[in-house]
GUKOLRO-266477 format. One record per residue (C-alpha): residue in three letters; chain; x, z, y. Coordinates in nm, 4 decimals. Example, Ala and Ser with C-alpha at 12.3 -4.5 7.8 and 13.67 -1.06 7.14 Angstrom:
BEGIN
+------+-------+----------+----------+----------+
: resn : chain :        u :        w :        v :
+------+-------+----------+----------+----------+
:  ALA :     A :   1.2300 :   0.7800 :  -0.4500 :
:  SER :     A :   1.3670 :   0.7140 :  -0.1060 :
+------+-------+----------+----------+----------+
This chain:
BEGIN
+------+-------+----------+----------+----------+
: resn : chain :        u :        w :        v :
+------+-------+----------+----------+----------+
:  UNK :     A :  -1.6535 :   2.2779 :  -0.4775 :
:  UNK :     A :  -1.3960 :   2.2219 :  -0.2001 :
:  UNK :     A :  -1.2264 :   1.8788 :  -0.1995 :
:  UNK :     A :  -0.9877 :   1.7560 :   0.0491 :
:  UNK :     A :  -1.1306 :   1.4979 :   0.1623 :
:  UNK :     A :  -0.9333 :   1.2879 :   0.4354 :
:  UNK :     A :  -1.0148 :   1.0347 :   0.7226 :
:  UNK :     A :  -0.9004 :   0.7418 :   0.9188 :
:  UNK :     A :  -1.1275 :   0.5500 :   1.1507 :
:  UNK :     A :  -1.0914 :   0.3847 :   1.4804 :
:  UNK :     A :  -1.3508 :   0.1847 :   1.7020 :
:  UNK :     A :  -1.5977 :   0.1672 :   1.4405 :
:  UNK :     A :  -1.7768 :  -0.1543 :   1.4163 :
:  UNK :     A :  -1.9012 :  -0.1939 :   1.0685 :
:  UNK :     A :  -2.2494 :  -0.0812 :   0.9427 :
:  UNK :     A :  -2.1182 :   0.1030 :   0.6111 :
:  UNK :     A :  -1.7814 :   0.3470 :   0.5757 :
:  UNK :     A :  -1.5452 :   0.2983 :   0.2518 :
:  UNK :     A :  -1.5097 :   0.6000 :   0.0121 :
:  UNK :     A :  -1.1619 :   0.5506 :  -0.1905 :
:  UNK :     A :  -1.1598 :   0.7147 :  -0.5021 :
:  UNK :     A :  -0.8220 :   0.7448 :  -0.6725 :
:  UNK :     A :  -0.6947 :   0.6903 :  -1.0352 :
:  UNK :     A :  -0.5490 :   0.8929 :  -1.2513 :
:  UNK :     A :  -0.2346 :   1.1473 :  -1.1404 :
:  UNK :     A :  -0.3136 :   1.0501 :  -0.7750 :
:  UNK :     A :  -0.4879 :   1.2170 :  -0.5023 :
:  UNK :     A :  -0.6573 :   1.0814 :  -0.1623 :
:  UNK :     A :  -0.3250 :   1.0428 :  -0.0323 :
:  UNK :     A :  -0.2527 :   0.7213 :  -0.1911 :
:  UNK :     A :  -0.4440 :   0.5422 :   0.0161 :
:  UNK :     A :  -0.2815 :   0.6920 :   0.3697 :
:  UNK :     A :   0.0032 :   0.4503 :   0.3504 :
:  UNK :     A :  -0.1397 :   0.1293 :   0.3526 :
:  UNK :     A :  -0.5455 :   0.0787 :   0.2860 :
:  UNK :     A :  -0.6942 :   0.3352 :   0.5012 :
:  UNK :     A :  -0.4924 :   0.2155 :   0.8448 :
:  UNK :     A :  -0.5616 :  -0.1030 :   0.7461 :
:  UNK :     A :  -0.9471 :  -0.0955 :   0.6912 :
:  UNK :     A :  -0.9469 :   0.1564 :   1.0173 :
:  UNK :     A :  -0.8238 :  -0.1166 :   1.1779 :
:  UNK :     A :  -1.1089 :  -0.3923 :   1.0287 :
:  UNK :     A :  -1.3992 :  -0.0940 :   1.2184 :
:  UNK :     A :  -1.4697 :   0.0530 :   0.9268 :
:  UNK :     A :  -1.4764 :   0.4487 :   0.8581 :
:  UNK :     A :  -1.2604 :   0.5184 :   0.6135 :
:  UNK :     A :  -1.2329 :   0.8346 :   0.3763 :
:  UNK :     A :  -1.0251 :   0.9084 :   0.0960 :
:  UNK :     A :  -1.1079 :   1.2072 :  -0.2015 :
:  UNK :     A :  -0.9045 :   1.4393 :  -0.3949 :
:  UNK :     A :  -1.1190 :   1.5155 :  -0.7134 :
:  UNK :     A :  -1.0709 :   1.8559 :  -0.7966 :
:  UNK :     A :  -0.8066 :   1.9773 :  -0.9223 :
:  UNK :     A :  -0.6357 :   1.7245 :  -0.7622 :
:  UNK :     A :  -0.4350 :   1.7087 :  -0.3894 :
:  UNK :     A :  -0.5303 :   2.0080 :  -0.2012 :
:  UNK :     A :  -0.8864 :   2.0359 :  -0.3711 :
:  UNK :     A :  -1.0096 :   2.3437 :  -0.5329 :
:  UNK :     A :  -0.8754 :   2.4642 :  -0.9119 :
:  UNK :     A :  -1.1492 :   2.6590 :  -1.0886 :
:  UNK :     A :  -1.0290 :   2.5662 :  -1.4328 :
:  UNK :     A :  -0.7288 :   2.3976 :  -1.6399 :
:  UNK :     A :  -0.6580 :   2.0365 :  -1.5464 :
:  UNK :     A :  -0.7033 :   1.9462 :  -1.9401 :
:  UNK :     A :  -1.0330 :   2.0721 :  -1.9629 :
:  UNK :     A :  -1.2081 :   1.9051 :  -1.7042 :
:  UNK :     A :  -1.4672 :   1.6056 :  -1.7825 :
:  UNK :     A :  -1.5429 :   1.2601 :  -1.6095 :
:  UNK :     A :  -1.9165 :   1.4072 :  -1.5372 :
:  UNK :     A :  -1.7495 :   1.6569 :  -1.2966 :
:  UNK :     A :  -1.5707 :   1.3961 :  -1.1058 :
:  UNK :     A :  -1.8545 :   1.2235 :  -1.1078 :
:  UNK :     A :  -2.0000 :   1.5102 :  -0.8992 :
:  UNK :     A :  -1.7311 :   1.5319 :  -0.6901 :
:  UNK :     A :  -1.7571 :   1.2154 :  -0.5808 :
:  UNK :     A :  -2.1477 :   1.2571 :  -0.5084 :
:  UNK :     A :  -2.0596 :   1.5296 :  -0.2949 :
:  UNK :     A :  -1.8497 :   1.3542 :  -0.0962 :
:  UNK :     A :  -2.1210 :   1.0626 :  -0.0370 :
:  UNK :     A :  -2.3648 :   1.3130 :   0.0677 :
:  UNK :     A :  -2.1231 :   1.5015 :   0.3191 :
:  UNK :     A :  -2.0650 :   1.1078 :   0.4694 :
:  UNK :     A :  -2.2931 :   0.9551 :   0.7065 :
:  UNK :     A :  -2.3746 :   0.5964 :   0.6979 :
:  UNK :     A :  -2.4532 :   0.5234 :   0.2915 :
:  UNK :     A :  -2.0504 :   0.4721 :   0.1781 :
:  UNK :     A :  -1.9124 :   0.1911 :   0.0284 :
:  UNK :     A :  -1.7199 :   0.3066 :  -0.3044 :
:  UNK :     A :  -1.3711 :   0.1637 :  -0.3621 :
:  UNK :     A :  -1.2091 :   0.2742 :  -0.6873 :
:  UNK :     A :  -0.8653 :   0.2499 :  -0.8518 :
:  UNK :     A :  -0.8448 :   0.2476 :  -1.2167 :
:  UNK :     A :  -0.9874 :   0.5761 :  -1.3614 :
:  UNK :     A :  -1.1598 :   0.6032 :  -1.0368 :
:  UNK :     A :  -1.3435 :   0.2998 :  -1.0677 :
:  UNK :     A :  -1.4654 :   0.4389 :  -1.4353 :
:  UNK :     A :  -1.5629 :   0.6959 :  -1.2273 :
:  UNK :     A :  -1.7859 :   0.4324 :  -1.0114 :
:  UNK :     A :  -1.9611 :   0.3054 :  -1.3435 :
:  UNK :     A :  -2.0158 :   0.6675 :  -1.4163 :
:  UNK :     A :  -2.1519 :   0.7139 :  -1.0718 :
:  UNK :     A :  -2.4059 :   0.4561 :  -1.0855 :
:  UNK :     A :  -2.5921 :   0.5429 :  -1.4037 :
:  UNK :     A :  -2.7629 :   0.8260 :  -1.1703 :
:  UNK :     A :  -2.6788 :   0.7447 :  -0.7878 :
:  UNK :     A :  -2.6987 :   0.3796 :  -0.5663 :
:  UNK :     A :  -2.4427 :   0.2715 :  -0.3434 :
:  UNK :     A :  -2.4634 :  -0.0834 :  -0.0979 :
:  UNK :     A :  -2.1463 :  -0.1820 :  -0.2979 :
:  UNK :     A :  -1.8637 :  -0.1288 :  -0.4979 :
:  UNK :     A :  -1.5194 :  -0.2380 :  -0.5139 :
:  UNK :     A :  -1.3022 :  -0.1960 :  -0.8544 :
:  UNK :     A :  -0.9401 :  -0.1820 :  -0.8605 :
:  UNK :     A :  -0.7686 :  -0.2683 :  -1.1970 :
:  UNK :     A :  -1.0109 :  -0.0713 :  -1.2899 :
:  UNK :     A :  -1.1150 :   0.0746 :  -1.6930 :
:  UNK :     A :  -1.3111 :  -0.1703 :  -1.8410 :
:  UNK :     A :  -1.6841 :  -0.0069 :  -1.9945 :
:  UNK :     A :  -1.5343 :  -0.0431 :  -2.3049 :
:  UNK :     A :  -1.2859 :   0.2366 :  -2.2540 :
:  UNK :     A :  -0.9396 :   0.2766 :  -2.2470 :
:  UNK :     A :  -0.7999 :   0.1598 :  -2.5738 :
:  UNK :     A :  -0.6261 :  -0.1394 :  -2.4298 :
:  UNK :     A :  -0.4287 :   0.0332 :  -2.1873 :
:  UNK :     A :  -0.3328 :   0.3431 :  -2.4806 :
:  UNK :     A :  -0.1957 :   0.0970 :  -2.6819 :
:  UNK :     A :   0.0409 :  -0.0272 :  -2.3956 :
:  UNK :     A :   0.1443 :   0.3050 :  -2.3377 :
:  UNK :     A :   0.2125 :   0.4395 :  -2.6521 :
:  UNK :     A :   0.4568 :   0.1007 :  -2.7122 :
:  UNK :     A :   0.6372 :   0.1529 :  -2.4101 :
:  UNK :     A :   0.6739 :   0.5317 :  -2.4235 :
:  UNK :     A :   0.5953 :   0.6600 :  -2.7778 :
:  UNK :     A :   0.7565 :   1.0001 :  -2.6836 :
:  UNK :     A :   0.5956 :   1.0477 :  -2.4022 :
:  UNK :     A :   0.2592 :   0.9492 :  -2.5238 :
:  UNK :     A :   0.3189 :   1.1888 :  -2.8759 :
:  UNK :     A :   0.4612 :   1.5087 :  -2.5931 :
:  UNK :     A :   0.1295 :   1.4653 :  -2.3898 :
:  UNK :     A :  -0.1164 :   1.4421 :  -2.7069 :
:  UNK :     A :   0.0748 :   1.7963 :  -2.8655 :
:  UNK :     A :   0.0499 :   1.9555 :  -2.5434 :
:  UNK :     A :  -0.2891 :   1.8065 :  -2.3809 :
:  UNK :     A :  -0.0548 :   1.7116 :  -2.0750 :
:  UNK :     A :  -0.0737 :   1.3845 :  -1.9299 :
:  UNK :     A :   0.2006 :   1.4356 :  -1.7051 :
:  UNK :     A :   0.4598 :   1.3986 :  -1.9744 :
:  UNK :     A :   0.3647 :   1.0225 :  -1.9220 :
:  UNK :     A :   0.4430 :   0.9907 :  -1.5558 :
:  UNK :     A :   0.6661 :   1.2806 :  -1.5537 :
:  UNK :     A :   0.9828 :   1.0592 :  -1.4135 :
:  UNK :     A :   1.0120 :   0.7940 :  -1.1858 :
:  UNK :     A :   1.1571 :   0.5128 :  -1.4762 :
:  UNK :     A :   0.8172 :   0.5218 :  -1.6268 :
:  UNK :     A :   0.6127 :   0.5747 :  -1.3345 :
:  UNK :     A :   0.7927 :   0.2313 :  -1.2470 :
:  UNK :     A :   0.7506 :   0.0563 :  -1.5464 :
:  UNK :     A :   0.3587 :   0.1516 :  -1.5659 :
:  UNK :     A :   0.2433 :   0.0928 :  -1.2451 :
:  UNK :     A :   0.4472 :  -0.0527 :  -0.9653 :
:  UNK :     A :   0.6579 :  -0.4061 :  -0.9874 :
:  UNK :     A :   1.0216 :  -0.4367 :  -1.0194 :
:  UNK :     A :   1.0592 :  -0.5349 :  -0.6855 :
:  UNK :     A :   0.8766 :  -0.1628 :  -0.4965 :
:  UNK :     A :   1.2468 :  -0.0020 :  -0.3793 :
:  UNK :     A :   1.3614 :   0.2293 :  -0.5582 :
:  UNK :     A :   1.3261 :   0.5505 :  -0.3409 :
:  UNK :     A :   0.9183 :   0.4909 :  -0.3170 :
:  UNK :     A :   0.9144 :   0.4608 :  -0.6674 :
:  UNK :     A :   1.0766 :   0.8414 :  -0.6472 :
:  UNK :     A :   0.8420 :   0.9459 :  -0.3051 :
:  UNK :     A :   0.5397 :   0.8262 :  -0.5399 :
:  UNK :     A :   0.6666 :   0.9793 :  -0.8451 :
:  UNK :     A :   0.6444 :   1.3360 :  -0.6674 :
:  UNK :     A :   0.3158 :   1.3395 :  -0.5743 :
:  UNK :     A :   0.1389 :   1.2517 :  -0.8401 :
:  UNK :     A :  -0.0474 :   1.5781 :  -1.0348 :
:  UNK :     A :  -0.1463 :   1.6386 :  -1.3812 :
:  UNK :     A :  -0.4549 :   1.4637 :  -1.5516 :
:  UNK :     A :  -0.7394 :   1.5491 :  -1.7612 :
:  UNK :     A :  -0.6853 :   1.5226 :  -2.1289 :
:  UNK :     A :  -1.0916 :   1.5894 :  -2.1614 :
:  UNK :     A :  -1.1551 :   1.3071 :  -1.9164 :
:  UNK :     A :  -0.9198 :   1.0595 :  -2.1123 :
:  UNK :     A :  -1.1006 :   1.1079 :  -2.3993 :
:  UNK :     A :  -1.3762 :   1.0339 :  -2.2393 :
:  UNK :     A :  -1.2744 :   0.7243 :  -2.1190 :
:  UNK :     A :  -1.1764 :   0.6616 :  -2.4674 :
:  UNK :     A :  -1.4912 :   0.6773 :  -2.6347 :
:  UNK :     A :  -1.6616 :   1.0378 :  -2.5560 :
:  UNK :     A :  -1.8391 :   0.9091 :  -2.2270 :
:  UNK :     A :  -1.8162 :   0.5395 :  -2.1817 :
:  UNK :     A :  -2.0392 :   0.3530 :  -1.9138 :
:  UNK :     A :  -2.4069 :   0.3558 :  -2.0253 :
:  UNK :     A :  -2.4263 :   0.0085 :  -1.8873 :
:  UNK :     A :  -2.8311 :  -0.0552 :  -1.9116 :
:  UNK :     A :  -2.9079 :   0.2057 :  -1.7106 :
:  UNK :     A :  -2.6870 :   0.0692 :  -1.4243 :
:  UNK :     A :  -2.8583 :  -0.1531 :  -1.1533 :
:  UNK :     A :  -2.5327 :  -0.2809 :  -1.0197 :
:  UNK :     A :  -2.4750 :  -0.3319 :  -0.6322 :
:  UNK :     A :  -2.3229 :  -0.5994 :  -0.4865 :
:  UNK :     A :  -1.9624 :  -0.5744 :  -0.6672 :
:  UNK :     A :  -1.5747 :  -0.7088 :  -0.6748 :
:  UNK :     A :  -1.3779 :  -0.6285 :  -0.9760 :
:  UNK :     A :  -0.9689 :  -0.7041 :  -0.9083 :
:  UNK :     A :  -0.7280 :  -0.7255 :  -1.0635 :
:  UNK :     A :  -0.3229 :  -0.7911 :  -1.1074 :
:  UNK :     A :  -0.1568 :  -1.0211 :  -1.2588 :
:  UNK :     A :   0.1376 :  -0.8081 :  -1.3783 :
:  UNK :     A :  -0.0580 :  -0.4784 :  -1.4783 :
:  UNK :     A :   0.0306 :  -0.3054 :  -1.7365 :
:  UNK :     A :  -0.2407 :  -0.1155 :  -1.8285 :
:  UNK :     A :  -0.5933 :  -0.3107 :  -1.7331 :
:  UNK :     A :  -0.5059 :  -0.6768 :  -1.8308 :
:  UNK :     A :  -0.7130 :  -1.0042 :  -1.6759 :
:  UNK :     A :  -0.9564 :  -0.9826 :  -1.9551 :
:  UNK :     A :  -1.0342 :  -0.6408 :  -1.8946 :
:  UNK :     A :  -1.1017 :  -0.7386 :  -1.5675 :
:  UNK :     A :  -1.3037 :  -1.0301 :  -1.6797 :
:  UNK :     A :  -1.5184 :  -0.7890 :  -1.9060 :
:  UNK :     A :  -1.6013 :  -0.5645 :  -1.6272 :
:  UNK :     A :  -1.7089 :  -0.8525 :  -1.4025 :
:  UNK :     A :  -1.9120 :  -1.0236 :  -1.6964 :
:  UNK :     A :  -2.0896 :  -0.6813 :  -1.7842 :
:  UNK :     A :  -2.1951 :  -0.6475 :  -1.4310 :
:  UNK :     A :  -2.2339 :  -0.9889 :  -1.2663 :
:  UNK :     A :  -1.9552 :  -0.8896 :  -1.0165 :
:  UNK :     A :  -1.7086 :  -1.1495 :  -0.8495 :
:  UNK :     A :  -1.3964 :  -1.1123 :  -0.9632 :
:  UNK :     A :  -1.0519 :  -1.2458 :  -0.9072 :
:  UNK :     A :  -0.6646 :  -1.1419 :  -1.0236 :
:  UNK :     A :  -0.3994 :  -1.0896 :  -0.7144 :
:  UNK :     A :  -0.0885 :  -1.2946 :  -0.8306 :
:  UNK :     A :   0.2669 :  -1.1052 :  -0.8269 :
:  UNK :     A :   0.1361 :  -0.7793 :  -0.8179 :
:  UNK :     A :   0.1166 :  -0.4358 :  -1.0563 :
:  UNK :     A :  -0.1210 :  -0.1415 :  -1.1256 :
:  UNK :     A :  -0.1279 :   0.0595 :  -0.8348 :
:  UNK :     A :  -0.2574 :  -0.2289 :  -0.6123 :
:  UNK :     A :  -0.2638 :   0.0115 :  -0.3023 :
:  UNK :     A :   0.1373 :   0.1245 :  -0.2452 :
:  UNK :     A :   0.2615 :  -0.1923 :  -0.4299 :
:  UNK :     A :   0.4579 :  -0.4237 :  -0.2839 :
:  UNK :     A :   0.1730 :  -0.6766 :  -0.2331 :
:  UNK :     A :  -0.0592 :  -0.4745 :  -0.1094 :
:  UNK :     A :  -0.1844 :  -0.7154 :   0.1776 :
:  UNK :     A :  -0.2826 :  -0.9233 :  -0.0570 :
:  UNK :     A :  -0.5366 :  -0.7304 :  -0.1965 :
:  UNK :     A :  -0.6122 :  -0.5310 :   0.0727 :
:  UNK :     A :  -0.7146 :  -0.9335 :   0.2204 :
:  UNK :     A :  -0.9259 :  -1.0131 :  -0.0314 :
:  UNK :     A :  -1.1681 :  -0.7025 :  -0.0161 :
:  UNK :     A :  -1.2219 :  -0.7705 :   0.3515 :
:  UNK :     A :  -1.2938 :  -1.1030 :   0.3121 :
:  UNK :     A :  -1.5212 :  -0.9778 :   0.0457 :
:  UNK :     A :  -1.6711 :  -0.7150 :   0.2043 :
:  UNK :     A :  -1.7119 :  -0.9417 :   0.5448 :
:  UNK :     A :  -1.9567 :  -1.1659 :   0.3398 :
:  UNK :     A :  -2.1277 :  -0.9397 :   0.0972 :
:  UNK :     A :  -2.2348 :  -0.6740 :   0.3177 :
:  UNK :     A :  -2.4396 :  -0.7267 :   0.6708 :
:  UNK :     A :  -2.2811 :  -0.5682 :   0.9720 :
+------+-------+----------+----------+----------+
């Protein structure tokens, strides 16, 4: 499979790159604005994926169709192409994906950003489906998630705070791609997080105070189930990496990172 998969480093001082792994709709260039300069900066190698399908990755098949499993490979192929044993750093779906990943695969640590909990997706469904019923009913007849996101008012509303202007709202809005219907489902109830067979790294779970899809307790289940730290950035929504408090979080991971994993 060939996935676009981007990368930012400068002196590099630090024993272990980062691996972002985007959520769903996005692609590795969501972390170009902000995260991936700013860890560059910290030493660290940085690299950013587009699962397939996704960015300027390879399309074998329809978006719909495609499974968590697969990105799950994706994401083990871009591990393997890295040297120096990546750290994995993933937003939302992406760090489902990173429970996924670690029922068959190791990693010195993980980082989860308002992440799905390993009880699924439910939670964040129900939000939706209040806040956009027509939306939610055009992507279920036509197994296309895009209807969701598919203007900038409710990419707003779902993951960015009231006060992101108004014109990155619209720059985000354009770049985000279609999402897999087969994957949701999955994260749903077709594929959850075998959790016994994961031996968890060293792990942070964060979250935001004013997301609208993963809530605090979400983020508190995903910590519990894994003995991870865990901690909720104030004033802050969903897409923790291009919202407007960005250095906030991007601040506490370092700080994380600094003490949980040796130089």
């Amino acid at each position: 499979m060939k996935l676009e998969i981007i990368n930012h480093h400068q002196e590099i001082t630090q024993k272990h790159p980062l691996l972002f792994i985007h959520g769903m709709w996005h692609a590795a260039w969501c972390w170009e604005p902000h995260f991936m300069p700013y860890f560059a900066a910290l030493g660290y190698d940085t690299y950013a994926i587009s699962l397939r399908n996704h960015g300027k990755s390879e399309k074998k098949k329809a978006t719909w169709r495609l499974r968590i499993k697969e990105y799950v490979q994706d994401v083990h192929q871009a591990v393997t192409s890295i040297d120096g044993n990546p750290i994995l750093i993933g937003h939302s779906m992406g760090g489902f994906i990173v429970q996924k990943y670690l029922e068959k695969y190791t990693t010195p640590a993980a980082i989860l950003l308002t992440s799905v909990p390993p009880n699924g997706i439910l939670g964040a469904t129900l939000k939706v489906v209040s806040k956009f019923p027509w939306s939610f009913a055009k992507a279920n007849l036509t197994v296309n998630l895009y209807h969701i996101i598919a203007n900038s008012e409710n990419v707003r509303k779902i993951l960015f705070s009231p006060s992101l202007p108004e014109e990155l709202a619209i720059h985000y809005q354009k770049q985000l791609d279609n999402e897999t219907y087969l994957g949701y489902l999955d994260m749903m109830m077709l594929d959850l997080p075998k959790t016994k067979k994961i031996n968890p790294p060293k792990m942070l779970v964060i979250g935001a105070q004013n997301d609208k899809l993963i809530f605090p307790k979400d983020i508190l289940k995903t910590a519990k189930t894994y003995q991870a730290d865990h901690i909720i950035i104030p004033n802050t929504a969903h897409d923790v990496m291009l919202d407007t408090h960005w250095q906030d979080v991007a601040k506490e991971m370092s700080q994380w990172l600094s003490q949980a994993v040796q130089k």
